[in-house]
N, C-alpha and C positions, 0 to 999 in steps of 0.2 A: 585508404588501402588496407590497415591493418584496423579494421574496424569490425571486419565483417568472421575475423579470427576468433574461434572459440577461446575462449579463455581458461579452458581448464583442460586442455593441451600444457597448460604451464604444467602442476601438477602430475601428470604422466611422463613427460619429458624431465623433470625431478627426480620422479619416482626410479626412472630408468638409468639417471644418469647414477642415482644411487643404489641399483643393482650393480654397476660395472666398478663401485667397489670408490668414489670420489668423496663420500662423506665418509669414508675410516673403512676398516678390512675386517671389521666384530662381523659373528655369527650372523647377528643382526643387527644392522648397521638404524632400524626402526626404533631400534629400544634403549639407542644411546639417551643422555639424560642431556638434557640443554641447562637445564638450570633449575634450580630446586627454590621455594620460600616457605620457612617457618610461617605456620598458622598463630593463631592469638589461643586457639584450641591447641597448640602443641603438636599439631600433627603437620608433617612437611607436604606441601605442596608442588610435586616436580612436570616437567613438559620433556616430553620425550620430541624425537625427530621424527616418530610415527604422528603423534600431536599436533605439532606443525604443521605436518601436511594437508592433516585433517582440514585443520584450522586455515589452513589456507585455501584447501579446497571449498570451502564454507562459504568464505568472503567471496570468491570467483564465482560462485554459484549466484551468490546475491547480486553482484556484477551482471550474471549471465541474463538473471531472470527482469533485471530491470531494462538490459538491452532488448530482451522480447517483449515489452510494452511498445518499441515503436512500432507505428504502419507505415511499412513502404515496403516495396515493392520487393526488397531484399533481403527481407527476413526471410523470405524462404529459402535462400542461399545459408544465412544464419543457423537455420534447423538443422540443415540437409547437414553442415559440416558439424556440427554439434550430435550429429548422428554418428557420423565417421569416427567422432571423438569416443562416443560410448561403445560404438564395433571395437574397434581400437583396442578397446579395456578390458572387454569382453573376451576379444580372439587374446590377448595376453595373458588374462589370465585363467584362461583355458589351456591355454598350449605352453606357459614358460613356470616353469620350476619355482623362480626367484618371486614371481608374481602371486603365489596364493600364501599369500597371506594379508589378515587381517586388514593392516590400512592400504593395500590396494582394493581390495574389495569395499572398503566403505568409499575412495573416492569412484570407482565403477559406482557404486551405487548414486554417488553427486552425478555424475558423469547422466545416470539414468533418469535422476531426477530436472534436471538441464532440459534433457530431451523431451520428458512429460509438461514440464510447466512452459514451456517454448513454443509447444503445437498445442496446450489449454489455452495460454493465454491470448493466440492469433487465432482461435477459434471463437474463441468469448469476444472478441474484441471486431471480430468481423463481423459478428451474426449481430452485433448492436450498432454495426454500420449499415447492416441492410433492412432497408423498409418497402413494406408490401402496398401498394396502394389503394386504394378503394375505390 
Protein backbone atom coordinates (compact mmCIF):
# COMPACT_ATOMS: atom_id res chain seq x y z
CA UNK A 1 0.00 0.00 0.00
CA UNK A 2 2.77 2.43 1.10
CA UNK A 3 4.97 1.38 -1.60
CA UNK A 4 3.97 3.22 -4.15
CA UNK A 5 4.54 6.73 -1.59
CA UNK A 6 7.28 9.07 -2.74
CA UNK A 7 9.66 8.96 -0.33
CA UNK A 8 10.94 12.35 -0.25
CA UNK A 9 7.57 13.70 0.93
CA UNK A 10 9.54 12.57 4.18
CA UNK A 11 11.72 15.47 3.91
CA UNK A 12 9.27 18.40 3.03
CA UNK A 13 7.00 17.14 5.65
CA UNK A 14 10.25 17.77 7.97
CA UNK A 15 11.16 20.65 6.41
CA UNK A 16 7.53 21.92 7.25
CA UNK A 17 7.10 20.63 10.50
CA UNK A 18 10.38 22.61 11.25
CA UNK A 19 9.12 25.83 9.91
CA UNK A 20 6.15 25.84 12.62
CA UNK A 21 8.92 26.22 14.99
CA UNK A 22 9.26 21.87 16.44
CA UNK A 23 12.96 21.77 16.09
CA UNK A 24 13.73 25.08 18.44
CA UNK A 25 12.39 28.94 18.02
CA UNK A 26 16.42 30.18 16.51
CA UNK A 27 16.12 32.64 13.52
CA UNK A 28 17.05 29.68 11.80
CA UNK A 29 16.24 26.81 13.15
CA UNK A 30 18.69 25.17 9.62
CA UNK A 31 21.69 26.28 11.22
CA UNK A 32 21.35 24.78 14.61
CA UNK A 33 24.62 22.72 15.01
CA UNK A 34 23.94 18.78 15.84
CA UNK A 35 27.30 17.88 16.53
CA UNK A 36 30.79 18.99 15.80
CA UNK A 37 34.16 16.48 15.48
CA UNK A 38 37.81 17.63 15.87
CA UNK A 39 39.73 16.77 12.53
CA UNK A 40 43.46 15.16 12.81
CA UNK A 41 43.99 18.48 10.70
CA UNK A 42 42.69 20.63 13.69
CA UNK A 43 39.88 21.90 12.09
CA UNK A 44 36.27 20.89 13.45
CA UNK A 45 33.96 19.24 11.56
CA UNK A 46 30.14 20.23 12.47
CA UNK A 47 26.56 18.90 10.91
CA UNK A 48 24.12 21.45 11.02
CA UNK A 49 19.92 20.39 10.85
CA UNK A 50 20.15 22.03 7.42
CA UNK A 51 22.88 18.97 6.64
CA UNK A 52 20.67 16.42 7.80
CA UNK A 53 18.10 17.18 5.73
CA UNK A 54 20.27 17.32 2.86
CA UNK A 55 21.60 14.20 3.77
CA UNK A 56 18.62 12.64 4.23
CA UNK A 57 17.11 13.82 1.28
CA UNK A 58 20.19 12.13 -0.64
CA UNK A 59 19.62 8.76 0.76
CA UNK A 60 15.63 9.02 -0.25
CA UNK A 61 16.68 9.97 -3.51
CA UNK A 62 18.83 6.87 -3.97
CA UNK A 63 15.79 4.86 -2.43
CA UNK A 64 13.65 6.74 -5.08
CA UNK A 65 15.77 6.01 -8.05
CA UNK A 66 16.29 2.33 -7.31
CA UNK A 67 12.34 1.95 -6.84
CA UNK A 68 12.24 3.44 -10.66
CA UNK A 69 14.34 0.33 -11.89
CA UNK A 70 11.11 -1.74 -11.43
CA UNK A 71 8.72 -2.63 -14.52
CA UNK A 72 5.27 -2.84 -13.67
CA UNK A 73 2.60 -1.38 -14.38
CA UNK A 74 2.63 1.11 -11.47
CA UNK A 75 5.45 3.07 -11.82
CA UNK A 76 3.53 5.40 -13.48
CA UNK A 77 1.52 5.95 -10.47
CA UNK A 78 5.15 6.17 -8.92
CA UNK A 79 6.12 9.23 -11.21
CA UNK A 80 2.86 10.87 -11.38
CA UNK A 81 3.13 11.28 -7.43
CA UNK A 82 6.81 12.10 -7.28
CA UNK A 83 5.71 14.87 -9.58
CA UNK A 84 3.14 16.10 -7.08
CA UNK A 85 5.97 15.94 -4.68
CA UNK A 86 8.27 18.40 -6.72
CA UNK A 87 4.99 20.81 -7.56
CA UNK A 88 4.65 20.59 -3.99
CA UNK A 89 8.30 22.22 -3.34
CA UNK A 90 8.11 24.34 -6.06
CA UNK A 91 4.46 26.06 -5.22
CA UNK A 92 6.20 26.32 -1.47
CA UNK A 93 8.87 27.66 -2.23
CA UNK A 94 7.54 30.19 -4.40
CA UNK A 95 4.71 31.40 -2.29
CA UNK A 96 5.84 30.82 1.60
CA UNK A 97 8.49 33.13 3.19
CA UNK A 98 9.88 30.42 5.51
CA UNK A 99 10.59 28.21 2.46
CA UNK A 100 13.34 30.27 0.41
CA UNK A 101 15.99 29.38 1.60
CA UNK A 102 18.89 27.49 0.78
CA UNK A 103 18.26 23.79 1.96
CA UNK A 104 14.79 23.85 0.85
CA UNK A 105 15.73 24.67 -2.47
CA UNK A 106 18.45 22.03 -2.65
CA UNK A 107 15.85 19.30 -1.48
CA UNK A 108 13.27 20.83 -4.48
CA UNK A 109 16.22 20.34 -6.45
CA UNK A 110 16.40 16.29 -5.09
CA UNK A 111 12.82 16.50 -5.35
CA UNK A 112 13.57 17.50 -9.38
CA UNK A 113 15.98 15.18 -9.81
CA UNK A 114 13.54 12.07 -8.53
CA UNK A 115 11.36 13.28 -11.16
CA UNK A 116 14.06 13.35 -14.04
CA UNK A 117 15.76 9.99 -13.36
CA UNK A 118 12.11 8.23 -12.66
CA UNK A 119 10.75 9.09 -16.25
CA UNK A 120 14.87 8.49 -17.85
CA UNK A 121 14.99 5.57 -16.24
CA UNK A 122 11.26 3.93 -17.57
CA UNK A 123 12.09 5.31 -20.70
CA UNK A 124 15.54 3.58 -21.18
CA UNK A 125 14.25 0.59 -19.79
CA UNK A 126 11.18 0.32 -21.94
CA UNK A 127 12.62 1.14 -25.20
CA UNK A 128 15.16 -2.12 -24.42
CA UNK A 129 11.92 -3.90 -23.88
CA UNK A 130 10.77 -3.24 -27.19
CA UNK A 131 11.73 -5.18 -30.40
CA UNK A 132 11.06 -4.38 -34.02
CA UNK A 133 10.81 -7.47 -35.97
CA UNK A 134 11.96 -8.36 -39.47
Amino acid sequence: MFRHVPLLIIPFILYNIGLMGLFGAAPDPWAQQIFSLPMMSGGVWSMTLGDLMVLIGLALLFVEIMKSTRVASASVIDHLLSTFVFVAFLVEFLLVKGAAHSVFFTLMLIALVDVLAGFSVSIRSASRDVTFGR
